[in-house]
PDB file of N, CA, C, O and CB in Angstrom:
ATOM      1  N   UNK A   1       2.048  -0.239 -15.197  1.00  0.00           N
ATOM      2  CA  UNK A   1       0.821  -0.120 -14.436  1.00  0.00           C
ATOM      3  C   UNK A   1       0.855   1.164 -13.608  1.00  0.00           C
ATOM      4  O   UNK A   1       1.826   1.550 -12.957  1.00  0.00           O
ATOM      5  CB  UNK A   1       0.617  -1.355 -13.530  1.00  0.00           C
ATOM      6  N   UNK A   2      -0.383   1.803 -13.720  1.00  0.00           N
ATOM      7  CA  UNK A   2      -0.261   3.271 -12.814  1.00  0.00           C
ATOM      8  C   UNK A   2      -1.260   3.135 -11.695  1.00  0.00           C
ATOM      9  O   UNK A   2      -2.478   3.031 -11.834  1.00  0.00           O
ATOM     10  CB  UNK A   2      -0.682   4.786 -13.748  1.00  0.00           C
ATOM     11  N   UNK A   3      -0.587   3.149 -10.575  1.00  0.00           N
ATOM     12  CA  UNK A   3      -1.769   3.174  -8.731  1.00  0.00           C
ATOM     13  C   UNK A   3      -1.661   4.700  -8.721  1.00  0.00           C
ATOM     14  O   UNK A   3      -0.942   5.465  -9.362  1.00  0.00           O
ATOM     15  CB  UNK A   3      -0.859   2.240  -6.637  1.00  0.00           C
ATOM     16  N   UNK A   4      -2.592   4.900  -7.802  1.00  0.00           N
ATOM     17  CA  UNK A   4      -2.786   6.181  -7.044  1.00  0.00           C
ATOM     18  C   UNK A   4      -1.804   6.490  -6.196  1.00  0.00           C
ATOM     19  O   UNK A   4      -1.463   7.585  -5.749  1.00  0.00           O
ATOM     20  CB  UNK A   4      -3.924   6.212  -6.304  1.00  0.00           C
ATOM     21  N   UNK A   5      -1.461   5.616  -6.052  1.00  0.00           N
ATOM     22  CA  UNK A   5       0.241   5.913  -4.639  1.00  0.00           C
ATOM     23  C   UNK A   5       0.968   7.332  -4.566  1.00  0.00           C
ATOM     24  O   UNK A   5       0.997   7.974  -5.616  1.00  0.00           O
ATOM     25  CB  UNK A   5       1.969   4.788  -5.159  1.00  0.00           C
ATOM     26  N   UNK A   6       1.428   7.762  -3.681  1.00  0.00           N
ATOM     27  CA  UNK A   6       2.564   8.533  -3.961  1.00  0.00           C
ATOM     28  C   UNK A   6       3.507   8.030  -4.225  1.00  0.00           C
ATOM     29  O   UNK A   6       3.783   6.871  -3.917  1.00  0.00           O
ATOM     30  CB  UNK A   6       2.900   9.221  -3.220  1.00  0.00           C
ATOM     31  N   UNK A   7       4.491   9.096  -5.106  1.00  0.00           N
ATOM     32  CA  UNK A   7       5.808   8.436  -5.581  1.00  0.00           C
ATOM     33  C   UNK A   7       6.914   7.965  -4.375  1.00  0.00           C
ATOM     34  O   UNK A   7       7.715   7.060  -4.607  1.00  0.00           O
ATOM     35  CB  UNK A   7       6.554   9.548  -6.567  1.00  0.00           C
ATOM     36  N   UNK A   8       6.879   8.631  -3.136  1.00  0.00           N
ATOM     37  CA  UNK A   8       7.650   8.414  -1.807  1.00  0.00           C
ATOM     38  C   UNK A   8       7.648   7.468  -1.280  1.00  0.00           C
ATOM     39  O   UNK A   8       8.444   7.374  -0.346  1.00  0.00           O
ATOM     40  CB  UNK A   8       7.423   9.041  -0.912  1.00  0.00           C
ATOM     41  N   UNK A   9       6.535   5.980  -1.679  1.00  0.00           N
ATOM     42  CA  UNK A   9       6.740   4.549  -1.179  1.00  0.00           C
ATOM     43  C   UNK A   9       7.635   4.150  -1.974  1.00  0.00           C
ATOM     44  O   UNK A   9       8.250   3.258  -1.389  1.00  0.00           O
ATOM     45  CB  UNK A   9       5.594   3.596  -1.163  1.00  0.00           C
ATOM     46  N   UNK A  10       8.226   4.384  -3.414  1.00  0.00           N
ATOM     47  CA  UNK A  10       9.157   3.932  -4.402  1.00  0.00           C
ATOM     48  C   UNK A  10       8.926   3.214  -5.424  1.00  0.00           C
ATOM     49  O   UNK A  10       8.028   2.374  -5.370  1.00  0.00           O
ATOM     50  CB  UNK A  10       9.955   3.375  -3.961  1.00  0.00           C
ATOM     51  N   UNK A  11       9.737   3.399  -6.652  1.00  0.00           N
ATOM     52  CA  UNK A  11       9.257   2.489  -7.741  1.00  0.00           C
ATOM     53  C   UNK A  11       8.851   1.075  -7.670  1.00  0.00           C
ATOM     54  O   UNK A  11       8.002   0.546  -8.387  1.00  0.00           O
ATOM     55  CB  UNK A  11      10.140   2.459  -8.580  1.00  0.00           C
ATOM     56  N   UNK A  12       9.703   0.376  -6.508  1.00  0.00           N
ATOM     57  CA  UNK A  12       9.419  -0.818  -6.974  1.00  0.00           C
ATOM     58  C   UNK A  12       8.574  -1.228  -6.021  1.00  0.00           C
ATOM     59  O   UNK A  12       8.164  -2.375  -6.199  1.00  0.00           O
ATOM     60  CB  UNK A  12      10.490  -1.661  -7.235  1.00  0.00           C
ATOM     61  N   UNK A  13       7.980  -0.406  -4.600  1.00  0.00           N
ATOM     62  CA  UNK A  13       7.394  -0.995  -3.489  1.00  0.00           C
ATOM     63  C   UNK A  13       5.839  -0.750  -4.544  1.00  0.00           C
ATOM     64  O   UNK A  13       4.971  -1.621  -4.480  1.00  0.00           O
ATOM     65  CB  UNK A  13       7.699  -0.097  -1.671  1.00  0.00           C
ATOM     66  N   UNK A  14       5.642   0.421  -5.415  1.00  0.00           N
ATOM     67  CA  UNK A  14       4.300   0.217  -6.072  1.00  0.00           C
ATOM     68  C   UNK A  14       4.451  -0.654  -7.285  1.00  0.00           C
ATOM     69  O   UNK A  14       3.327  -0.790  -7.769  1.00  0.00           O
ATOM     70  CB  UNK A  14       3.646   1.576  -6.489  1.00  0.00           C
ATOM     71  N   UNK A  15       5.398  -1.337  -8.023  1.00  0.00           N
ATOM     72  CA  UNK A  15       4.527  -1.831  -9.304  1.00  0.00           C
ATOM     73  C   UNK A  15       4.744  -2.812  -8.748  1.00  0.00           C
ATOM     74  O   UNK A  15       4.312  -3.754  -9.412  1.00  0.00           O
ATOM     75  CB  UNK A  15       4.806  -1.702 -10.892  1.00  0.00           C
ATOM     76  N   UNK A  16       5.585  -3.380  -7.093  1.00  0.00           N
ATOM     77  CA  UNK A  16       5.041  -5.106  -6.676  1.00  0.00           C
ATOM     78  C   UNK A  16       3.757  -5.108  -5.987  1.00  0.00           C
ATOM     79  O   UNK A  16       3.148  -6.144  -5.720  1.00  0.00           O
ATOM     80  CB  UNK A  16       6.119  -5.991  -5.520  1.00  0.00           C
ATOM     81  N   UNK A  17       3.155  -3.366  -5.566  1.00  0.00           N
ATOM     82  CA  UNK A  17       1.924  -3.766  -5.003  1.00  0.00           C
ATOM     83  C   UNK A  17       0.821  -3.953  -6.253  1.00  0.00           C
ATOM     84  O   UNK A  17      -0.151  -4.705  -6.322  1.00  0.00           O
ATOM     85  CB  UNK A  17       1.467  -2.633  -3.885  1.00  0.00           C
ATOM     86  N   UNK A  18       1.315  -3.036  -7.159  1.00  0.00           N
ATOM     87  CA  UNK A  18       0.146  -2.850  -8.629  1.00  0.00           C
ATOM     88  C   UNK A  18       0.321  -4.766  -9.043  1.00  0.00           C
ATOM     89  O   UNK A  18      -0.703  -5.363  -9.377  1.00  0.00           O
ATOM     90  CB  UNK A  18       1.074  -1.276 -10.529  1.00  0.00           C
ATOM     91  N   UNK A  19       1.545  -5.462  -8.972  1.00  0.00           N
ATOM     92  CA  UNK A  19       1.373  -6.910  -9.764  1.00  0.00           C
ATOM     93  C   UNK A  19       0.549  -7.822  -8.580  1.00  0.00           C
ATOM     94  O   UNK A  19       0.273  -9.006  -8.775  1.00  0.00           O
ATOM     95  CB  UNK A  19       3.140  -7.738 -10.251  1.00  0.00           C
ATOM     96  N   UNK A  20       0.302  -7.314  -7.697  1.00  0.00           N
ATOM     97  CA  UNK A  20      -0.402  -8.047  -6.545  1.00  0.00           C
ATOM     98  C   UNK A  20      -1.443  -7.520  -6.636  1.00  0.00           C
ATOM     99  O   UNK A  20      -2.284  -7.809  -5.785  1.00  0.00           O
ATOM    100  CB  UNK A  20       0.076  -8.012  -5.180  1.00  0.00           C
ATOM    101  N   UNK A  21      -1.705  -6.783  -7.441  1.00  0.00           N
ATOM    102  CA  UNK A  21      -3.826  -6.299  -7.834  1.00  0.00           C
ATOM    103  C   UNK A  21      -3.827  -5.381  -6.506  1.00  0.00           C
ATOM    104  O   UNK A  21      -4.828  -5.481  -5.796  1.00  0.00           O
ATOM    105  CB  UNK A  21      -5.614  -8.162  -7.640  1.00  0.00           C
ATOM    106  N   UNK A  22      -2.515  -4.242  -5.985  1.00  0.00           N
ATOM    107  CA  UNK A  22      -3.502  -2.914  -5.303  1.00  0.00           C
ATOM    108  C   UNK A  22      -3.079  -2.162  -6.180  1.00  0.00           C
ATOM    109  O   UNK A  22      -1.948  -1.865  -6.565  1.00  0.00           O
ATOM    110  CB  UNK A  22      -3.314  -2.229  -3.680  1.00  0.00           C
ATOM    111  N   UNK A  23      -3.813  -1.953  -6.390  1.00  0.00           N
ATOM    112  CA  UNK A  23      -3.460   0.155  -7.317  1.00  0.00           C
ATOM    113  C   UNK A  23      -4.561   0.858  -6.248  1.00  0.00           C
ATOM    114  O   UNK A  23      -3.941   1.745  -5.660  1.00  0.00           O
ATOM    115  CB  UNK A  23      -4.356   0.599  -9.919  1.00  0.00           C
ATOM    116  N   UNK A  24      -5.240   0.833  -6.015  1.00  0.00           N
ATOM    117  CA  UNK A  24      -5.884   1.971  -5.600  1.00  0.00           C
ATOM    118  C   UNK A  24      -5.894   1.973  -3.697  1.00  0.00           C
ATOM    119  O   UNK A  24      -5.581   1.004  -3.006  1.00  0.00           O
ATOM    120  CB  UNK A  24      -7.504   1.906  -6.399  1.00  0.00           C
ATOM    121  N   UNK A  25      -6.178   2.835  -3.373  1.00  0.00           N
ATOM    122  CA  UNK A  25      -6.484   3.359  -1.372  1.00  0.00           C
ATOM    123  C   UNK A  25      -7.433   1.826  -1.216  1.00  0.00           C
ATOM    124  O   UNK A  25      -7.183   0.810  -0.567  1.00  0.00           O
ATOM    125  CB  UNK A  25      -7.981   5.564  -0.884  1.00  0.00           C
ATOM    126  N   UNK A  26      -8.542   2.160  -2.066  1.00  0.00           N
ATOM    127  CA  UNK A  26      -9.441   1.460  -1.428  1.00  0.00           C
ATOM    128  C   UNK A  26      -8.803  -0.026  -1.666  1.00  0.00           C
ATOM    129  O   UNK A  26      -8.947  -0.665  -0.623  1.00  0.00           O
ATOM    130  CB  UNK A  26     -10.946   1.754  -1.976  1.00  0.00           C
ATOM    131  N   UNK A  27      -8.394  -0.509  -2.294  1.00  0.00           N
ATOM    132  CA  UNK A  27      -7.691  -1.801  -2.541  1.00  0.00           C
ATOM    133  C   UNK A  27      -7.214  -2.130  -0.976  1.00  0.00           C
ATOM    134  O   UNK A  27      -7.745  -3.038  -0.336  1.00  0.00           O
ATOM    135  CB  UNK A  27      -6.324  -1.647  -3.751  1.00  0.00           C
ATOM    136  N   UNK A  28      -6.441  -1.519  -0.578  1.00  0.00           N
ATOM    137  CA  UNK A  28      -5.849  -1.331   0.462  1.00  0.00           C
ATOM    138  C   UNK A  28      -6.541  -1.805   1.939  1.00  0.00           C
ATOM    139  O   UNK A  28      -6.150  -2.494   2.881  1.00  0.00           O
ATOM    140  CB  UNK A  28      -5.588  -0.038   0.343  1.00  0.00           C
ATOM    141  N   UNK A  29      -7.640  -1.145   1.659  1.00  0.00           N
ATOM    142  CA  UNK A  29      -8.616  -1.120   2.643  1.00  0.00           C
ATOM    143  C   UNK A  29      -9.443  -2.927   3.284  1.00  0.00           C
ATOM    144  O   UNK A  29     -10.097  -3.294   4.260  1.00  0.00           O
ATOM    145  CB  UNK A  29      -9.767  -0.020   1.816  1.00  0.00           C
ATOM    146  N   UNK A  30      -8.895  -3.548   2.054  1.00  0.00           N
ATOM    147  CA  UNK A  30      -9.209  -5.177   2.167  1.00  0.00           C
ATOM    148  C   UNK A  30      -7.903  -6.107   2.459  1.00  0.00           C
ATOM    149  O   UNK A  30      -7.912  -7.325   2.276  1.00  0.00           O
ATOM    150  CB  UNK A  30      -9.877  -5.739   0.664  1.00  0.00           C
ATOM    151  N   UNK A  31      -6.822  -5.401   2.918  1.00  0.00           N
ATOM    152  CA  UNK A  31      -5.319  -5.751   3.248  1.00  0.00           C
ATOM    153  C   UNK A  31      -5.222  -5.573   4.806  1.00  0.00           C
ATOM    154  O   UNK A  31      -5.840  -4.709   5.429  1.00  0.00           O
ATOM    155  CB  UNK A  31      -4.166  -4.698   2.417  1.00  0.00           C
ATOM    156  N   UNK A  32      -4.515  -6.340   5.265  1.00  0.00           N
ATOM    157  CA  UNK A  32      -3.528  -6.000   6.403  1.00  0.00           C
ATOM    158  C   UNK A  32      -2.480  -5.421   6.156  1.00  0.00           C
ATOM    159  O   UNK A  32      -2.151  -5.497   4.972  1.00  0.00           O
ATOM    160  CB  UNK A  32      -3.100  -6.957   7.058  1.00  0.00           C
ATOM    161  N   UNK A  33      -1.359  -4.482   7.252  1.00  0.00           N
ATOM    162  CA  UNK A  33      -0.264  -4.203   6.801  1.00  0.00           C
ATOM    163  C   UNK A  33       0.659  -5.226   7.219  1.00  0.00           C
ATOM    164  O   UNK A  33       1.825  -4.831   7.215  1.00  0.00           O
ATOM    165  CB  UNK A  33       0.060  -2.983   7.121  1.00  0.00           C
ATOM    166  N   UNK A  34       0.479  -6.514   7.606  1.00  0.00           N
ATOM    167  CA  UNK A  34       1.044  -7.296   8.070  1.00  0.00           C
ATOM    168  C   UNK A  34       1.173  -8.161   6.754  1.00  0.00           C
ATOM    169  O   UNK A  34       2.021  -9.027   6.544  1.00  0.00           O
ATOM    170  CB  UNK A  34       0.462  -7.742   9.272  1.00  0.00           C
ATOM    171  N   UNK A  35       0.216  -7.774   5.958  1.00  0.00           N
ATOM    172  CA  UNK A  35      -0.178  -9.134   4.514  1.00  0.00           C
ATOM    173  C   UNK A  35       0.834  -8.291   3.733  1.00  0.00           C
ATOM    174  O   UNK A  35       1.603  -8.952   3.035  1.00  0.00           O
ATOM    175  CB  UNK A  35      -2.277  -9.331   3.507  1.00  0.00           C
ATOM    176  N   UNK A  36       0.973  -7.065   3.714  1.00  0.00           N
ATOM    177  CA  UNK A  36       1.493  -6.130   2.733  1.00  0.00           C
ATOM    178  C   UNK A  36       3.132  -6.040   2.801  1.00  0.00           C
ATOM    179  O   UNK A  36       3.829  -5.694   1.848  1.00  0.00           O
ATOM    180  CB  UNK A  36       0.813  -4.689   3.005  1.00  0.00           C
ATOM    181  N   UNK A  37       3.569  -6.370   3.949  1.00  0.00           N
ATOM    182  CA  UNK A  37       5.111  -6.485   4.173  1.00  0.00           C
ATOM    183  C   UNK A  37       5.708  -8.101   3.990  1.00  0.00           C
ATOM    184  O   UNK A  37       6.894  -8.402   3.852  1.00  0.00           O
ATOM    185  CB  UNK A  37       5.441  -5.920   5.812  1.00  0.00           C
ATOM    186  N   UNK A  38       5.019  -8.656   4.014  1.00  0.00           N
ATOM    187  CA  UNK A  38       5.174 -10.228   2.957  1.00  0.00           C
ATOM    188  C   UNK A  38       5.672 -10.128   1.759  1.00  0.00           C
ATOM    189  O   UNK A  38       6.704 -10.710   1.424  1.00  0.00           O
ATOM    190  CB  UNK A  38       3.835 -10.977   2.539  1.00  0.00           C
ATOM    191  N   UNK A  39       4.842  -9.223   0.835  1.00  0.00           N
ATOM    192  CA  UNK A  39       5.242  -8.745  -0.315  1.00  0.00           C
ATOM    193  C   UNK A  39       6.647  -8.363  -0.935  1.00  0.00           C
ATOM    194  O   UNK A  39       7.108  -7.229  -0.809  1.00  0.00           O
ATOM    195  CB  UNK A  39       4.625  -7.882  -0.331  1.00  0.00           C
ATOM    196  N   UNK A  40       7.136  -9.124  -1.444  1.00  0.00           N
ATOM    197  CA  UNK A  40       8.644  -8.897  -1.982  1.00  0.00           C
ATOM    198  C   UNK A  40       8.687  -7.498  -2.342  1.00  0.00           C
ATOM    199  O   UNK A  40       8.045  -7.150  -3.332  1.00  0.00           O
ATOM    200  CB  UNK A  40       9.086  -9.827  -3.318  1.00  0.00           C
ATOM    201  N   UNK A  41       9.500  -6.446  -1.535  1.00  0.00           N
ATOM    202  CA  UNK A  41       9.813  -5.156  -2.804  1.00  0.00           C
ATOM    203  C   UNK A  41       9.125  -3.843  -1.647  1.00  0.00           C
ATOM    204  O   UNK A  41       9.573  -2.698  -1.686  1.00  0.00           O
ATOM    205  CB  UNK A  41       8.523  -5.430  -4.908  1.00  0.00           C
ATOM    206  N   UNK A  42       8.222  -4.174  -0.864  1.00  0.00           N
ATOM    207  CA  UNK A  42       7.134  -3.367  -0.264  1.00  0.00           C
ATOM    208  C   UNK A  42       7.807  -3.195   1.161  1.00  0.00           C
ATOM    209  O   UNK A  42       7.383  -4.123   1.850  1.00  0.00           O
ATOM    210  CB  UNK A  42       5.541  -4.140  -0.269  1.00  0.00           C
ATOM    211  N   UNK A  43       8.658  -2.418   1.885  1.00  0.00           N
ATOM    212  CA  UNK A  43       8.904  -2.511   3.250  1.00  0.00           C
ATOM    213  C   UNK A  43       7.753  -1.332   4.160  1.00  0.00           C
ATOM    214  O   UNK A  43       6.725  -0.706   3.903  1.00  0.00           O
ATOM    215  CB  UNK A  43      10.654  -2.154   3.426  1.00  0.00           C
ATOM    216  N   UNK A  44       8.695  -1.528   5.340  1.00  0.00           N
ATOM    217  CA  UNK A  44       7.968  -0.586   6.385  1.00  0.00           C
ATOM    218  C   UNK A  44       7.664   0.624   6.160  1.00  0.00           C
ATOM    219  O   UNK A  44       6.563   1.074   6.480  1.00  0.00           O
ATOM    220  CB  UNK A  44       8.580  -0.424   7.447  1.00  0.00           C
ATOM    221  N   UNK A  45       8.850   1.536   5.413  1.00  0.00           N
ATOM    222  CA  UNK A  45       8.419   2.854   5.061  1.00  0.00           C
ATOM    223  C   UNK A  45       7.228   2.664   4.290  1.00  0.00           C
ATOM    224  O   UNK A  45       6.131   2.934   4.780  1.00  0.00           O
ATOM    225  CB  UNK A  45       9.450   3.655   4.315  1.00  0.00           C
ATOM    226  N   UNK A  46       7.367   2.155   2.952  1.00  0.00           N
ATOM    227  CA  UNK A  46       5.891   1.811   2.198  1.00  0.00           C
ATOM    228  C   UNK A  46       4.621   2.142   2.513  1.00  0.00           C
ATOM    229  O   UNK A  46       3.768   2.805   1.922  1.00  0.00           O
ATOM    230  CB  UNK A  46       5.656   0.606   2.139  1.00  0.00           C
ATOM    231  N   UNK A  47       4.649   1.222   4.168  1.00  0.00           N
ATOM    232  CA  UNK A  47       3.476   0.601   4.582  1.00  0.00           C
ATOM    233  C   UNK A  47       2.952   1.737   5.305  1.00  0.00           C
ATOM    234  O   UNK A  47       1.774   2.089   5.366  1.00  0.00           O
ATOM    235  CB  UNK A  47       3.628  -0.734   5.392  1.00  0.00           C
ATOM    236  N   UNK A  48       4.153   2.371   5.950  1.00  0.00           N
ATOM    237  CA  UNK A  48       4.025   3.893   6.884  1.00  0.00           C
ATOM    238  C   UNK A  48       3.072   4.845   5.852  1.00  0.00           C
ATOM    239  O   UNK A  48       2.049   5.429   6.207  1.00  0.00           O
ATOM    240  CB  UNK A  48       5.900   4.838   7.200  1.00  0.00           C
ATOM    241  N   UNK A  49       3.608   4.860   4.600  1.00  0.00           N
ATOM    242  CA  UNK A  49       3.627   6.065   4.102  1.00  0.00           C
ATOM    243  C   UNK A  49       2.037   5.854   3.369  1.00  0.00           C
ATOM    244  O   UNK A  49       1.320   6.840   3.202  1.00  0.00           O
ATOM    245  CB  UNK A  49       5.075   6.395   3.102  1.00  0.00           C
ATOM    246  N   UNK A  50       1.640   4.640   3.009  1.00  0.00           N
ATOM    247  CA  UNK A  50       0.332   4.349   2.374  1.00  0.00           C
ATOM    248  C   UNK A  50      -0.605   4.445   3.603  1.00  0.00           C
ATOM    249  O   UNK A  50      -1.696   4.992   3.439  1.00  0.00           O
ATOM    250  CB  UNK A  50       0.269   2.848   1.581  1.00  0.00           C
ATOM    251  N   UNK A  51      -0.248   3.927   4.899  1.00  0.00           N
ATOM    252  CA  UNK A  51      -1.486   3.802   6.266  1.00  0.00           C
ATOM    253  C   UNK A  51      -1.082   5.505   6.215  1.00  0.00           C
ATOM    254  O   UNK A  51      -2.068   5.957   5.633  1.00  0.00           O
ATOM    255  CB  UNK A  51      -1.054   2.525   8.269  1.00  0.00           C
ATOM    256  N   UNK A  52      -0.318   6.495   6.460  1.00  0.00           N
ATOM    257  CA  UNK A  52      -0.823   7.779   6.262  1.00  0.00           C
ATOM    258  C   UNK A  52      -1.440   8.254   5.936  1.00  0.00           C
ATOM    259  O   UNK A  52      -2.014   9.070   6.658  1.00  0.00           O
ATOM    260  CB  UNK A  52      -0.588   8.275   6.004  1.00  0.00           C
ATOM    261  N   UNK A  53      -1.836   8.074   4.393  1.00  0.00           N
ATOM    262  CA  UNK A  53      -2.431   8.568   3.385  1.00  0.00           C
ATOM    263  C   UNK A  53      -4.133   7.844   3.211  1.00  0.00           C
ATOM    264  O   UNK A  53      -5.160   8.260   2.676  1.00  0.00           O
ATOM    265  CB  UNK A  53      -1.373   8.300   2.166  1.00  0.00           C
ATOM    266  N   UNK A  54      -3.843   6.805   3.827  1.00  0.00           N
ATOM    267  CA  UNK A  54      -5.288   6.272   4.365  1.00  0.00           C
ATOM    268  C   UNK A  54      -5.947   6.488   5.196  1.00  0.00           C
ATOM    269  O   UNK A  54      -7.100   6.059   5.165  1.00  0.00           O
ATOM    270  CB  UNK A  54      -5.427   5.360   4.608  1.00  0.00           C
ATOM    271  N   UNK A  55      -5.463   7.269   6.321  1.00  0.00           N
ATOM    272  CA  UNK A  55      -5.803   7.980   7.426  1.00  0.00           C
ATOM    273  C   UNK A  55      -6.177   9.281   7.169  1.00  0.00           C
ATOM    274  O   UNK A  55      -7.145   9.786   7.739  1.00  0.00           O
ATOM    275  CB  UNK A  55      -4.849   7.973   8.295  1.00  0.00           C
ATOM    276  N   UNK A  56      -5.420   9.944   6.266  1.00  0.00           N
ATOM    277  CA  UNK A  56      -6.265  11.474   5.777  1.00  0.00           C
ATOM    278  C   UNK A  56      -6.973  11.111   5.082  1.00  0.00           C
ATOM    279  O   UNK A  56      -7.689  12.104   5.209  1.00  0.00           O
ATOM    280  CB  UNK A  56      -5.638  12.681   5.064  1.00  0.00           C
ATOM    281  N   UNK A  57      -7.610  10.402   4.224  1.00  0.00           N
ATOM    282  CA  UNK A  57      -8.950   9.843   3.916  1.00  0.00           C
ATOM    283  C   UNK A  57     -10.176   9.107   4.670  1.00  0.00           C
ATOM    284  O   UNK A  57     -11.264   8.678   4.286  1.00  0.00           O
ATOM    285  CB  UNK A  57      -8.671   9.116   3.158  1.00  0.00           C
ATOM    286  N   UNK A  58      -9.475   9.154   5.983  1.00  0.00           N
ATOM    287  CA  UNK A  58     -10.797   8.481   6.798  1.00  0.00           C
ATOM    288  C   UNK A  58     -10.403   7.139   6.713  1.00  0.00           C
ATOM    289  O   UNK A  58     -11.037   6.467   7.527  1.00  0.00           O
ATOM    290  CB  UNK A  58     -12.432   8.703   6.120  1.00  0.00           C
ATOM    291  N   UNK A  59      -9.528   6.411   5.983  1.00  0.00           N
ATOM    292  CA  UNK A  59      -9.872   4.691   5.917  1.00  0.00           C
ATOM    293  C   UNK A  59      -8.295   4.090   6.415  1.00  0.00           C
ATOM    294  O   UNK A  59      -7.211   4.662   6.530  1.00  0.00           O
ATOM    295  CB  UNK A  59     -10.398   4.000   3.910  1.00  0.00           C
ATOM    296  N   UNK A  60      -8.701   2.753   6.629  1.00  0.00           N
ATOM    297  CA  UNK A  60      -7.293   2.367   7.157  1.00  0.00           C
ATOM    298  C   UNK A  60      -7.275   0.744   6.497  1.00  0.00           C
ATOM    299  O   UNK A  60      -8.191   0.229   5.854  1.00  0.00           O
ATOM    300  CB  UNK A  60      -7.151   2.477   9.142  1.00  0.00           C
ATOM    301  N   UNK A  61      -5.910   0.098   6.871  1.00  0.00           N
ATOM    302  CA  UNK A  61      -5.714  -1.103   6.342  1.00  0.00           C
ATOM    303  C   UNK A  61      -7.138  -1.974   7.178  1.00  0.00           C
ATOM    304  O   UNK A  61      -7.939  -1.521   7.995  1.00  0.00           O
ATOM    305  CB  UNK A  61      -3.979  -1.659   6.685  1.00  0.00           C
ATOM    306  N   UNK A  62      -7.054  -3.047   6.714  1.00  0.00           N
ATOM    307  CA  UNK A  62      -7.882  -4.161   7.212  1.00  0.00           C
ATOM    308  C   UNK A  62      -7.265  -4.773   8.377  1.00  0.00           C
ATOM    309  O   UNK A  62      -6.043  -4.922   8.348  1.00  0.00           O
ATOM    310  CB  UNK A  62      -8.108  -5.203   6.168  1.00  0.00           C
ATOM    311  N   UNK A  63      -8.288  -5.361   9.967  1.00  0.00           N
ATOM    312  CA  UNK A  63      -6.986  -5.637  10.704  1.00  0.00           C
ATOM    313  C   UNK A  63      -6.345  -6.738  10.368  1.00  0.00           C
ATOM    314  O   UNK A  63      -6.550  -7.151   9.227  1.00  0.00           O
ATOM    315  CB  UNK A  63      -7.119  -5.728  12.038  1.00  0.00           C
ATOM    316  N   UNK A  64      -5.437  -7.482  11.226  1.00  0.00           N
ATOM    317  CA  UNK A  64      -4.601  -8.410  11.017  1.00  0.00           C
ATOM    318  C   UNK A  64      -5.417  -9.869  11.275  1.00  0.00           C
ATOM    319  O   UNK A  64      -4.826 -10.940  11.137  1.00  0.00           O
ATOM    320  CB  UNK A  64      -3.369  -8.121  11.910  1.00  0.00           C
TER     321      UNK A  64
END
């Protein structure tokens, strides 16, 4: 499965977010980062490095 992610969250923090249906920013955008570190495989850097990259786009996680 291929997301938009950067490769710097890691192989396995994206294909457990891609088997949990996010591949894309905007996916994201209907998440908490609190829902997202639940996720087996997905830690804090992850979560750092995707709310970055959602922030230079204008958008951010969903709140908690």
């Amino acid at each position: 499965m291929t997301t938009e992610f950067p490769r710097t969250i890691g192989k396995v923090a994206a294909r457990e977010l891609a088997s949990n249906g996010y591949m894309t920013f905007d996916s994201l955008t209907k998440v908490s980062a609190k829902t997202l570190l639940k996720i087996h495989g997905v830690g804090p850097k992850a979560v750092r490095i995707l709310g970055e990259e959602l922030a230079a786009q204008g958008k951010a996680y969903a709140a908690d």
